[in-house]
BALOBA-1460 file (C-alpha; in Angstrom, 3 decimals):
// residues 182
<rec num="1" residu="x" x="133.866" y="160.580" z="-54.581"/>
<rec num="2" residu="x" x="132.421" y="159.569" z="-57.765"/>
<rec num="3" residu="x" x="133.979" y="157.975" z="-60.536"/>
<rec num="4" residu="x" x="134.584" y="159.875" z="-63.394"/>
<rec num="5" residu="x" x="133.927" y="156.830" z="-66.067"/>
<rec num="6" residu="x" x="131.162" y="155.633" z="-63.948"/>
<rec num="7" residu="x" x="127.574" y="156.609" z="-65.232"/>
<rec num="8" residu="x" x="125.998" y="156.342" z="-61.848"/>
<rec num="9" residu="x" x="125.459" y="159.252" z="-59.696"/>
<rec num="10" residu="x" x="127.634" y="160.466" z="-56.940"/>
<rec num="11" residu="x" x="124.710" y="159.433" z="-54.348"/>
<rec num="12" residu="x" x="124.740" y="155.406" z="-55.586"/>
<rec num="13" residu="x" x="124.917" y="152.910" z="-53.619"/>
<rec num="14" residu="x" x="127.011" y="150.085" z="-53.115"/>
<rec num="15" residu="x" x="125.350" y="147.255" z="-53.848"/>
<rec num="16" residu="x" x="124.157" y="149.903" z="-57.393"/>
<rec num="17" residu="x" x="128.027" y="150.581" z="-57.572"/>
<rec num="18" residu="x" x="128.762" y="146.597" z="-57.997"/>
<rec num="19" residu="x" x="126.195" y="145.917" z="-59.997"/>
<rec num="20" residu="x" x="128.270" y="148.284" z="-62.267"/>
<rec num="21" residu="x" x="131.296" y="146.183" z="-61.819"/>
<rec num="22" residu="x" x="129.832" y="143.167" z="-62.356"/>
<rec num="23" residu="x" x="128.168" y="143.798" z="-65.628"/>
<rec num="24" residu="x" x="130.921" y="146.920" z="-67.171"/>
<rec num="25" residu="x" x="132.671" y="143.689" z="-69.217"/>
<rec num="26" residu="x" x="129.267" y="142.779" z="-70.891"/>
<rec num="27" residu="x" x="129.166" y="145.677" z="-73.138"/>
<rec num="28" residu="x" x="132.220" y="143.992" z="-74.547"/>
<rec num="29" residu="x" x="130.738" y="141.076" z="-75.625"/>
<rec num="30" residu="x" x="130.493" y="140.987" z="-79.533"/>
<rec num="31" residu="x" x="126.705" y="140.512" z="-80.309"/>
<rec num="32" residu="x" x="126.545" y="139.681" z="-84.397"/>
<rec num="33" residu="x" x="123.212" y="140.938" z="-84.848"/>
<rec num="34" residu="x" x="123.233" y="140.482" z="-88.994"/>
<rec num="35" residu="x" x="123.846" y="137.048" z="-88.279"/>
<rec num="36" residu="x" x="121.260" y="136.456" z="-85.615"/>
<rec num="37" residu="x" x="118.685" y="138.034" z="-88.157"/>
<rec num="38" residu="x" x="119.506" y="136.140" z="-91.037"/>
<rec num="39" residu="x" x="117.994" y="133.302" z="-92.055"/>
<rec num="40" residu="x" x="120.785" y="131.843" z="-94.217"/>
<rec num="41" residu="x" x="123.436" y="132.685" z="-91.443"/>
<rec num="42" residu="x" x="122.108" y="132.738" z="-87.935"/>
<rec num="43" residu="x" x="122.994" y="129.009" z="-85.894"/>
<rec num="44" residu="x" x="120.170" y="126.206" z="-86.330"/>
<rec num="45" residu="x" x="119.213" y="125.794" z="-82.395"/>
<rec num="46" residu="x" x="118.425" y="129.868" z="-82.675"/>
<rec num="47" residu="x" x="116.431" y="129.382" z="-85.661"/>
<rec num="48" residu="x" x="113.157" y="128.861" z="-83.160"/>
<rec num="49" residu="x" x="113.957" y="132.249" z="-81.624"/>
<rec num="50" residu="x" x="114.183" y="133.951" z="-84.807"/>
<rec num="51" residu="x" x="110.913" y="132.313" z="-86.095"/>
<rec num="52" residu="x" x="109.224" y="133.150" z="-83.124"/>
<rec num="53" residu="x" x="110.186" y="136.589" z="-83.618"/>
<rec num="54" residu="x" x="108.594" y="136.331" z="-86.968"/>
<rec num="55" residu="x" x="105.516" y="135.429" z="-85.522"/>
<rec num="56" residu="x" x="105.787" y="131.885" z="-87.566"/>
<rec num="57" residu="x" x="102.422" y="130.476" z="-86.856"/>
<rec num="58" residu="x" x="103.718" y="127.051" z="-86.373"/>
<rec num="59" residu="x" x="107.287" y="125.287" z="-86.050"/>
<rec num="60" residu="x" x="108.122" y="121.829" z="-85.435"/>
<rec num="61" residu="x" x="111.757" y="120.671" z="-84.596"/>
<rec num="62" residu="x" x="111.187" y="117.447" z="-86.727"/>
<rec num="63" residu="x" x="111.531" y="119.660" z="-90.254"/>
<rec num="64" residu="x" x="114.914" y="119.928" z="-92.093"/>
<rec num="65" residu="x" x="116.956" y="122.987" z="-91.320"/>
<rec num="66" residu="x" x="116.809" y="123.482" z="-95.154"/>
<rec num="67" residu="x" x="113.050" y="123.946" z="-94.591"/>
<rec num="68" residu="x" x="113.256" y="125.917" z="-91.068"/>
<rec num="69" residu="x" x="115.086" y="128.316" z="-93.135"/>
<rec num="70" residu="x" x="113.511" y="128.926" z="-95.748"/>
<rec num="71" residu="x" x="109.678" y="129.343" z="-94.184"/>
<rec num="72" residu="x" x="111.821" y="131.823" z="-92.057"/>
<rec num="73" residu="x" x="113.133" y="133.369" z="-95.510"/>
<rec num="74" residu="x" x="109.534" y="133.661" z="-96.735"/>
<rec num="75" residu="x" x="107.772" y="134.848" z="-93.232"/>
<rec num="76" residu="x" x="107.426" y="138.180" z="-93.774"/>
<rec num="77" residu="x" x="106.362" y="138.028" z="-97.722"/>
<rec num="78" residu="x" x="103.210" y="135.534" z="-96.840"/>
<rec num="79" residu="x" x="102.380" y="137.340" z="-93.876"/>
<rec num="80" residu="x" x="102.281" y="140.650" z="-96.287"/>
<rec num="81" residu="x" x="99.575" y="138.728" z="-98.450"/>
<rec num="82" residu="x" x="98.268" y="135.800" z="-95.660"/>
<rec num="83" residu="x" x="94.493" y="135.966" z="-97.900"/>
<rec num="84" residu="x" x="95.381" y="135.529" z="-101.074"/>
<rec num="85" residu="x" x="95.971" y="132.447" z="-103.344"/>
<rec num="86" residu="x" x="99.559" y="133.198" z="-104.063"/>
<rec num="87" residu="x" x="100.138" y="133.404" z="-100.202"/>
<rec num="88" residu="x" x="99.065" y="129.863" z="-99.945"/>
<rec num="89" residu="x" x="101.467" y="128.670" z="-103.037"/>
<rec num="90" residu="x" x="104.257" y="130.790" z="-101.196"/>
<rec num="91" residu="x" x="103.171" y="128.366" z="-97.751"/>
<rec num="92" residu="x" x="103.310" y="125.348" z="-99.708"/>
<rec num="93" residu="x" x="106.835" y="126.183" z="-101.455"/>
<rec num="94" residu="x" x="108.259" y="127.256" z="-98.385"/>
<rec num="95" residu="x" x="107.895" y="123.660" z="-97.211"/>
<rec num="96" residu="x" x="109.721" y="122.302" z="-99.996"/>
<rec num="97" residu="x" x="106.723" y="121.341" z="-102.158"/>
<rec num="98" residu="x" x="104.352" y="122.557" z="-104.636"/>
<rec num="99" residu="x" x="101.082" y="122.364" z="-105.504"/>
<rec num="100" residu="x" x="98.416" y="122.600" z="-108.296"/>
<rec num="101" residu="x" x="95.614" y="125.435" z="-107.149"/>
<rec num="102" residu="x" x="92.021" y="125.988" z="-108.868"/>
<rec num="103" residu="x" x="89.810" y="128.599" z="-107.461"/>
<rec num="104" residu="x" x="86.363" y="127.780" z="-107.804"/>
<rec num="105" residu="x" x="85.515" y="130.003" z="-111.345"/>
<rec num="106" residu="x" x="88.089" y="128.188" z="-112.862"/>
<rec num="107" residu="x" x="86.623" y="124.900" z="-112.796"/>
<rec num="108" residu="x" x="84.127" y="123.953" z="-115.407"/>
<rec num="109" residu="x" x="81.242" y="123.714" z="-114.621"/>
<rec num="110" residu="x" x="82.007" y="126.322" z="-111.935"/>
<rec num="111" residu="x" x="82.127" y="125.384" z="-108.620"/>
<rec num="112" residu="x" x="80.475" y="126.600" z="-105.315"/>
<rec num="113" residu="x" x="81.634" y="129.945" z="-104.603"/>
<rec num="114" residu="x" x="84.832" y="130.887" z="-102.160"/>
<rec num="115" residu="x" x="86.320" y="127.042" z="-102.426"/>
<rec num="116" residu="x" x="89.130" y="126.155" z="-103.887"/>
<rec num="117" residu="x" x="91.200" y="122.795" z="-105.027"/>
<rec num="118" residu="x" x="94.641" y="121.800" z="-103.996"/>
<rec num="119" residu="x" x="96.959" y="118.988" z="-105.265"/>
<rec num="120" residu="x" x="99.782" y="118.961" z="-103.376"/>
<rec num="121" residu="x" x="103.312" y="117.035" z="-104.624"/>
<rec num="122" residu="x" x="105.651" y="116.798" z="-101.969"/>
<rec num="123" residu="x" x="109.467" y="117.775" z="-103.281"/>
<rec num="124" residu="x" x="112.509" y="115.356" z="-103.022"/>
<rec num="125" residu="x" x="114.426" y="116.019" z="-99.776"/>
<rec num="126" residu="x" x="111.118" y="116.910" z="-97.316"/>
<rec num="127" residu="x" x="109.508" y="114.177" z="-94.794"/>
<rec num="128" residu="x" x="106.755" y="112.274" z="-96.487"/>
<rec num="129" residu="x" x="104.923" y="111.708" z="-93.372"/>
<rec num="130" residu="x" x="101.256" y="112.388" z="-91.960"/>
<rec num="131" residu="x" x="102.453" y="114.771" z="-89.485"/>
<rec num="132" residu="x" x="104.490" y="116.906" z="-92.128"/>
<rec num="133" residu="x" x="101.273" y="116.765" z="-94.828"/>
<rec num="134" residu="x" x="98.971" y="117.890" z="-91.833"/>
<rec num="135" residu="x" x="101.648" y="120.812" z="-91.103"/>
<rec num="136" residu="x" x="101.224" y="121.962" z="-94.495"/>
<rec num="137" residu="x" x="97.718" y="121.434" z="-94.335"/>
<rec num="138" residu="x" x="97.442" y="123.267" z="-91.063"/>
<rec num="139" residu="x" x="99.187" y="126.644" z="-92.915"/>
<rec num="140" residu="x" x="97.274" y="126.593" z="-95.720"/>
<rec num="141" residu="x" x="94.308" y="126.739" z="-93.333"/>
<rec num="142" residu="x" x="96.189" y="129.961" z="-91.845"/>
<rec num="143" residu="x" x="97.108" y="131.812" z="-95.094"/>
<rec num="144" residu="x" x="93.840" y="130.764" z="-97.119"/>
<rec num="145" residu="x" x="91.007" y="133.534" z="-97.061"/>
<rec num="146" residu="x" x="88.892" y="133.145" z="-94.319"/>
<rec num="147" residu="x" x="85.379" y="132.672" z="-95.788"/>
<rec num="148" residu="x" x="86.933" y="130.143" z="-98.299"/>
<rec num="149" residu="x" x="86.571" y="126.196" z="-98.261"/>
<rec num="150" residu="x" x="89.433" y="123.940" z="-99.896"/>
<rec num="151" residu="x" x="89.106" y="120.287" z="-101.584"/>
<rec num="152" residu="x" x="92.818" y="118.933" z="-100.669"/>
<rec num="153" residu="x" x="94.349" y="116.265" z="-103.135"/>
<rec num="154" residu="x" x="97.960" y="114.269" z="-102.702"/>
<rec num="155" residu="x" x="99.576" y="113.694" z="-105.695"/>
<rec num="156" residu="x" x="102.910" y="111.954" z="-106.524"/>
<rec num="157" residu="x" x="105.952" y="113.098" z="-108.407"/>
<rec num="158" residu="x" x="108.354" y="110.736" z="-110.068"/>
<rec num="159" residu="x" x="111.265" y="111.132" z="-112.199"/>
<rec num="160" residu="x" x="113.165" y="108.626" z="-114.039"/>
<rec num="161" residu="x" x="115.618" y="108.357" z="-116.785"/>
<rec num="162" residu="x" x="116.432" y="106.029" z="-119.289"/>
<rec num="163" residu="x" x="120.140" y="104.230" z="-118.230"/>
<rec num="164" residu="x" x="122.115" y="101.868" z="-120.399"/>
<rec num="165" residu="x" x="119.859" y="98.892" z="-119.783"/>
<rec num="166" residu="x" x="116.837" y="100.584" z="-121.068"/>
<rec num="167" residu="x" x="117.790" y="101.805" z="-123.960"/>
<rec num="168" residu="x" x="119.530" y="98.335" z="-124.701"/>
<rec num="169" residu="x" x="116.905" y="96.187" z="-124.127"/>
<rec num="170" residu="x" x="115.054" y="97.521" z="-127.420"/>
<rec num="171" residu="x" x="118.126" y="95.867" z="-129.202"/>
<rec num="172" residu="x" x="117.982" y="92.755" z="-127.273"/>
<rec num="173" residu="x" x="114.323" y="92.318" z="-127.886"/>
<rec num="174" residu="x" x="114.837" y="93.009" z="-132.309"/>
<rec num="175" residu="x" x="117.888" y="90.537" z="-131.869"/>
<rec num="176" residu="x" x="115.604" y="88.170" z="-130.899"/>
<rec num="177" residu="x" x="113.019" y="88.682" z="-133.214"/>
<rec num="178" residu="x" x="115.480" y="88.639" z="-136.118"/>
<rec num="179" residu="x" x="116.686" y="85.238" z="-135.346"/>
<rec num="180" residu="x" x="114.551" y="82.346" z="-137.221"/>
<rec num="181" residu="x" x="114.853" y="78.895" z="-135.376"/>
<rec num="182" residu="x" x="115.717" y="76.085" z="-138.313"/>
């Protein structure tokens, strides 16, 4: 006889009836699917997986999660405009950076036709290594417009502030101007 919960019909087999058996509890499993699509939420070693299903071009497990995340954040927004100039600042801010761009009729004298400039500054917080420049590099060569050329430039960004013994050392140096030797 069959079994009235069972979905299988009354002419199943055995081996089709414990297959049944064996996999009835999995449909009790909780599956969190809001977190596994969410970038802010979903765990770190499943963050490959859920690039991946983004179609990310590239990934590299050396990047910080903070940077995983957010080119997974941005995925679907460059891919919308992958051609354009603003896809290629969206790229380079999605790595943690951002850049200076000049299309060529913005130059003066104009430039050649279809190329572009780029000065890159690497934010605080991402790698500042060759491999993680030639990443960056290597996406801006995906989102750029085909038939254009790019001129690529690394700059440097510093901050500083003026502490205590800074703005002291004015004094120090007025002191000892002031003071006449007899």
């Amino acid at each position: 006889m069959s079994d009235p919960s069972s979905l299988l019909p009354s002419n199943a087999t055995a081996m089709e009836r414990a297959f049944e058996q064996a996999t009835a509890d999995l449909s009790a499993l909780p599956v969190p699917l809001r977190e596994l699509w969410s970038p802010d939420a979903c765990p770190e070693h499943l963050l490959p997986w859920l690039a991946w299903s983004l179609s990310l071009d590239s990934w590299q497990p050396y990047w910080p999660e903070a940077i995983k995340r957010e080119r997974i954040r941005q995925a679907v927004e460059i891919a919308r405009r992958k051609g354009t100039a603003k896809s290629v600042r969206d790229v380079v801010s999605a790595f943690g950076s951002s850049l200076a761009l000049r299309e060529w009729w913005q130059t003066s004298p104009r430039g050649t036709p279809h190329t572009f400039e780029v000065v890159l500054t690497l934010g605080a917080g991402v790698p500042n290594t060759a491999a993680y420049q030639d990443d960056i590099i290597g996406e801006i060569e995906r989102t750029k417009p085909v038939r254009s050329h790019f001129t690529f430039t690394l700059g440097l960004s510093a901050t500083g502030g003026l502490g205590l013994q800074g703005a002291a050392r004015p004094i120090v140096y007025r002191r000892i101007q002031a003071v006449e030797a007899p």
